[in-house]
Every structure is written in C-alpha cells, then in structure tokens.
C-alpha positions in Angstrom: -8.3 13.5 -3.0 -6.0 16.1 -4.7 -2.7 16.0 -6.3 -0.8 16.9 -3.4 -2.8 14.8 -1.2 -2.1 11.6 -2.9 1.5 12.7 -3.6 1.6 12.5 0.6 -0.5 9.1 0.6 1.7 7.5 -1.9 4.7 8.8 0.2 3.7 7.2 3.0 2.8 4.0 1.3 6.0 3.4 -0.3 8.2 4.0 2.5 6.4 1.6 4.6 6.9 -1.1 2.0 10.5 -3.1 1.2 9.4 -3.6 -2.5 6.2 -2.4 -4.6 4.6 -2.0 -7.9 3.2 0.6 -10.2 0.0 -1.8 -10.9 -0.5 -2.2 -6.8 -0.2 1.8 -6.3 -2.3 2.7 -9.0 -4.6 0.6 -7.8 -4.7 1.7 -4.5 -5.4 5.0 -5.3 -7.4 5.2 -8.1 -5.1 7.1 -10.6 -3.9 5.4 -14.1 -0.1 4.5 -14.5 0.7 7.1 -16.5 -0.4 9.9 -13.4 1.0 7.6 -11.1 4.4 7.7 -13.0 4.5 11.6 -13.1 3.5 11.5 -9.4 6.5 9.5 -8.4 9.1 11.4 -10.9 7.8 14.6 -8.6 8.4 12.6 -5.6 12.2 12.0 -6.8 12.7 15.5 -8.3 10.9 17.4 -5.7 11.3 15.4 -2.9 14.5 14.1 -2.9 13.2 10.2 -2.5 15.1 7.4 -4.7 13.0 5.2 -5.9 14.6 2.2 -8.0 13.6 -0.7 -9.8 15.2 -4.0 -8.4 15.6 -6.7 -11.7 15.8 -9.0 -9.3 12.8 -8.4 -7.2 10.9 -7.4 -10.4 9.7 -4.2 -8.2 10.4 -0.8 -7.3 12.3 0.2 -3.8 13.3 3.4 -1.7 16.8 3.7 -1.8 17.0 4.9 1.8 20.5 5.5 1.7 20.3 8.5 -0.5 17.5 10.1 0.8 18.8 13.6 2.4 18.9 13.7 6.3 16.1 16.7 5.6 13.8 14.5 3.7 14.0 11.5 6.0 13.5 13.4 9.1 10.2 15.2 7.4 9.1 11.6 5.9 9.0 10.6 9.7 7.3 13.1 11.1 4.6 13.0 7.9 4.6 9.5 9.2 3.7 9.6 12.7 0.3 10.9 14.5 1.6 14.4 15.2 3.7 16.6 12.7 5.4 19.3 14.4 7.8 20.8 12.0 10.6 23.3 12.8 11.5 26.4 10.6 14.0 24.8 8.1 11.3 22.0 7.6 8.0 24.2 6.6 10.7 26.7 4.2 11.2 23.3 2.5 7.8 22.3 2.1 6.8 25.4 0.9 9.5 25.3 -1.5 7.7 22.2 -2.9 5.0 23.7 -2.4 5.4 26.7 -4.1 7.5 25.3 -7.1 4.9 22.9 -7.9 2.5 22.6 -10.6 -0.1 21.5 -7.9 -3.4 23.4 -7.6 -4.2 23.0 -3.8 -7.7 22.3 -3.5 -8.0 21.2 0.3 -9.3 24.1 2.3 -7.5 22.9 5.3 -4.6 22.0 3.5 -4.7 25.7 2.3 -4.5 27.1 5.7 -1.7 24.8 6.9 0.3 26.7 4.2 -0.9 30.1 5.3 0.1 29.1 8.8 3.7 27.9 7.9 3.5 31.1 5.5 2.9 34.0 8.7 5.4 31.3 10.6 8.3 31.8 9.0 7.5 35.5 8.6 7.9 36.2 12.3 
C-alpha cells in the first residue's frame, strides 16, 4: 500500500469512528506511530480534517464541525461505492496531490491523476 493510499484508508477509517487511537490505527495498517503521526499531521494540514484528542475519552476525534464544506463533501464521496467528482473537487485533490511529498506508486492511481489532469484542461 503506498503513502497516499493509506493516507485515503486511514481517512476513511477515522471518520467512520466517534473516538480512536494511534495504537489501533497503527495497528491496522501496519505503519509505526511515528509514520502514523506524520500521516495524520498531513491529513490536518493538507486535508483540512480536525482531528483532536478528547482528555476525557482518552482518544482522538474528527472535529466535524470544522471540516470545510469542500472537504466534507469529497470525504463522502471517497466514502461511498462510486466517486464522481466535479471540477472544483479534482483541482483540489490535485492540489494535494501535487503539493505533497508523496511518490505515487499505484499505476492506476497514476492514471486517475492523468485523467483529472486532461479533465480540467478541457
């Protein structure tokens, strides 16, 4: 699984949970705490997804509330069977994309991005 690939799993997995832990995601996945911990600092800088720690949970949350109307409609269509993005969606994700750090290693995931690429273009 690559970098950006995860990045998407782990997306998905926190916003389907109320309350979670480093230890259980890390686990999950297969990565140590300390890539897990960059991985979710890109998903709040890069994103745009809150994630807090509740004291008195003793576990980290989505902050739904602050997540941009952008972000949340593009989490939900990550989310669901089919992803049919409009124009403003793919410019943001290649955004992300393209001011990552990530080296895309998914040949199909490589394509997507040309496609959204000769989208916008016409």
């Amino acid at each position: 699984m690559t970098r950006i690939e995860r990045i998407f799993a782990v997306i998905a997995f926190i916003t389907e949970r109320k309350c979670f832990n480093k230890s259980q995601i890390a686990t999950r996945f297969g990565v140590s705490r300390a890539t897990l911990q960059r991985d979710l600092q890109f998903i709040r800088d890069r994103v745009g997804i809150n994630i807090v720690y509740d004291h008195f949970d003793e576990c980290y949350k989505v902050c739904h509330k602050e997540i941009n109307s952008d972000t949340q409609t593009i989490l939900a269509k990550i989310n669901s069977a089919t992803v049919y993005l409009d124009g403003a969606e793919v410019r943001l994700l290649l955004r992300l994309f393209s001011e990552s750090e990530l080296k895309i290693d998914n040949p199909n995931l490589k394509k997507l991005i040309c496609r959204m690429e000769r989208a916008i273009k016409n």
